[in-house]
N, C-alpha and C positions, 0 to 999 in steps of 0.2 A: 682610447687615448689614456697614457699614464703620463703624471708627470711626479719629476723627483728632483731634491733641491739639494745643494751640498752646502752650509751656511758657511764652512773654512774658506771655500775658493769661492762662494756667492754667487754659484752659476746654475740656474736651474738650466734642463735637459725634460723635452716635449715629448714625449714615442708618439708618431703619429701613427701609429698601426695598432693590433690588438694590444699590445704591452709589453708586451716582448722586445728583448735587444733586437735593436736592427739590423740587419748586413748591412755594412755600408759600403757601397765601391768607393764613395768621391764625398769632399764638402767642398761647400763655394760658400766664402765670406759676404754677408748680406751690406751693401751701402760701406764703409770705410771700416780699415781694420777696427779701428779705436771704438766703433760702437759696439761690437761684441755679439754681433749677431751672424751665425751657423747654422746653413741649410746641409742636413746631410742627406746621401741621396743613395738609392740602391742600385743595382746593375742596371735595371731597367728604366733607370731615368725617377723614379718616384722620389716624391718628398718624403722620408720615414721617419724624422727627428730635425729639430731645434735647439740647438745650445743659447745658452740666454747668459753670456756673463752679466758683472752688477745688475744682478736681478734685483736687489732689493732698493735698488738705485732707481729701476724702474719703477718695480711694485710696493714698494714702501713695505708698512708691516701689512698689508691685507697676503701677502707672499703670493703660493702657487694657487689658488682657491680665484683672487683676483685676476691674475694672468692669463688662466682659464676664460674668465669673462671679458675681459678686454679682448684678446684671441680671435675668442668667437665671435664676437660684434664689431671685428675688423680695426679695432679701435686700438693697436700693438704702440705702446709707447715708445718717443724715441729716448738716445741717450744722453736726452739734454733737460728730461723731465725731471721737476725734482722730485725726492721723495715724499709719499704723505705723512 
């Protein structure tokens, strides 16, 4: 898993694969446009990447380090959390 942050557009981007660009066939908008959350997906149906607009809206300054652990612990915040 790699992840990478753009701080001008505030959107981190998850690779759910070894690290590598994904192929992506399709994305499907996760919950309402306005939260900012992208599932992309490859020919075969797989999750390979997460777009995370106002990332820092979620993750405050702990950034992608934090993300990471919330992520993992099921614990993904939504876009009504404030920042820390």
């Amino acid at each position: 898993m790699r992840i990478s942050y753009d701080p001008d557009a505030d959107v981190m981007y998850l690779y759910l694969n070894d690290g590598r660009d994904p192929e992506v066939d399709h994305s499907v908008e996760l919950g309402m446009e306005s939260e900012g959350l992208t599932a992309d997906f490859d020919h075969a149906g797989h999750v390979v990447g997460l777009e995370v607009q106002f990332a820092s809206r979620r993750f405050g300054a702990a950034g992608p380090d934090q993300a990471l652990v919330e992520i993992l612990s099921g614990r993904f915040p939504t876009s009504d959390r404030p920042a820390a």
